[in-house]
N, C-alpha and C positions, 0 to 999 in steps of 0.2 A: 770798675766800670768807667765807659769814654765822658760822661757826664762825673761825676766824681773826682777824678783825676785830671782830665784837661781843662774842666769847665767850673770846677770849683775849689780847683787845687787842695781836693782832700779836706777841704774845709764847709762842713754841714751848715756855720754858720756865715759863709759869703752872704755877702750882698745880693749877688746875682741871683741866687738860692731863689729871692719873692719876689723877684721881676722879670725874670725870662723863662721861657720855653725851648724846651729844646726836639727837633725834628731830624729826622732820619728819612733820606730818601735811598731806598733799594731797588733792587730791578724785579726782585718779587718776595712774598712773604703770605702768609696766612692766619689772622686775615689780611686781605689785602690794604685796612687800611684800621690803625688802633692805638688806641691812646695807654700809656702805660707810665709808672712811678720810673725816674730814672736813678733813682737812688736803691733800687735794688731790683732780682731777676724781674723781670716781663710777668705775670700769672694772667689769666682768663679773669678779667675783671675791672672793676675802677676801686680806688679806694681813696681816700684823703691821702694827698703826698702825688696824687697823678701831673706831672710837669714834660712828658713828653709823648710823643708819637711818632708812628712812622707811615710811612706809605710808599705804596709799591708801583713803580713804573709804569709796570705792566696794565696795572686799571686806569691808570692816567691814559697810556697809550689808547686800550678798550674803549674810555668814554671819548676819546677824539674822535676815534672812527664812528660812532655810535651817534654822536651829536656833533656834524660839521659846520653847523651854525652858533657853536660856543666856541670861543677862543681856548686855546690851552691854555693863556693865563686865568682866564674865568674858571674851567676845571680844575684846575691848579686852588686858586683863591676858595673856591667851593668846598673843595677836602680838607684844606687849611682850618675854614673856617667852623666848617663842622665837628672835628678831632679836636679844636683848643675848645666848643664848647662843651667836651667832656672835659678838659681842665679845668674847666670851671665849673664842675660841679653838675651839670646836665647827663644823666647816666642813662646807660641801656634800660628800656619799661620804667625810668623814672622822669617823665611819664610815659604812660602805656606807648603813645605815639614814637618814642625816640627809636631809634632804632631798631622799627618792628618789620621785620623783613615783607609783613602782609601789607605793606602800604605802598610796595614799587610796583605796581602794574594793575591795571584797572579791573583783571581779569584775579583779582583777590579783593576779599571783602573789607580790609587795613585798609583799603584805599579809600573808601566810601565813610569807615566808622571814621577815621580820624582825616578826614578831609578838612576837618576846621584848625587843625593844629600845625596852623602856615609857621614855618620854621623849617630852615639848613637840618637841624638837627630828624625832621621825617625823613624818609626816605623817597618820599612821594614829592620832594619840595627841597632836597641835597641841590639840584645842581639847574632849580629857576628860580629861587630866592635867594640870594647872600645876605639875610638876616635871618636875627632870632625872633621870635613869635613873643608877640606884650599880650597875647590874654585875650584881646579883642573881639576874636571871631567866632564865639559863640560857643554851642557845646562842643564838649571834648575839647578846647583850645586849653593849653596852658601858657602858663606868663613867663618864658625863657629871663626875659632880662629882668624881672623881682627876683629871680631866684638864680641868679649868674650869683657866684659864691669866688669872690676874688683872691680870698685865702684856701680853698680848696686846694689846692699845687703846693700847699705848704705844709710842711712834715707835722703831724700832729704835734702840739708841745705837751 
């Protein structure tokens, strides 16, 4: 694999290994945007060892047209920042709010139950917050940065 070979020259225990991320930009993919172990195939899922992601052009392009009062660096920074908080340990339903597709449009109920759960990481709150959520906002809020897991992206020992 291009992480393996170019980025850690076949050596599991580089340095690099627990300090970088590594990102893939394509012109499209499915999903359009996911975080994935780079140290072995892609699978539907996170697991301890997740250190890289990808994202697809195409929804980059989508949310420009969509919101022309965000810059494409801010859309950009947005996807960034929300895919590395699955490196770190912030998963899909863990919690319920992360990535629940019922929280992007007001015209679903996701929106309202987890309206306190301000975080990159909702989907209701991806691309007008660029932080993680500390707990603060009442029910249903969870505490994104108590539970950022900084060895997460590191191969189980």
């Amino acid at each position: 694999m291009i992480w393996n070979q170019y980025f850690l020259h076949n050596d599991s225990t580089d340095w690099r290994r627990g300090v970088f991320h590594y990102l893939i930009f394509v012109h499209d993919q499915t999903p359009k945007g996911f975080a994935f172990s780079g140290d072995v195939p892609p699978y539907w899922g996170y697991n301890p060892g997740t250190n890289a992601f990808g994202l697809a052009n195409t929804m980059i392009e989508k949310r420009i047209q969509k919101m022309p009062l965000k810059t494409t660096d801010y859309i950009i920074a947005s996807l960034i920042v929300h895919e590395m908080g699955h490196n770190f340990g912030i998963r899909f339903g863990e919690p319920f709010g992360c990535d629940n597709r019922l929280t992007n449009s007001p015209f679903k109920l996701g929106w309202y139950i987890w309206r306190n759960y301000k975080s990159i990481m909702n989907y209701r709150y991806t691309y007008s917050l660029l932080d993680y959520s500390d707990g603060s906002h009442g029910k249903r809020d969870y505490d994104d940065w108590a539970n950022i897991d900084l060895s997460y992206f590191e191969i189980p020992g």
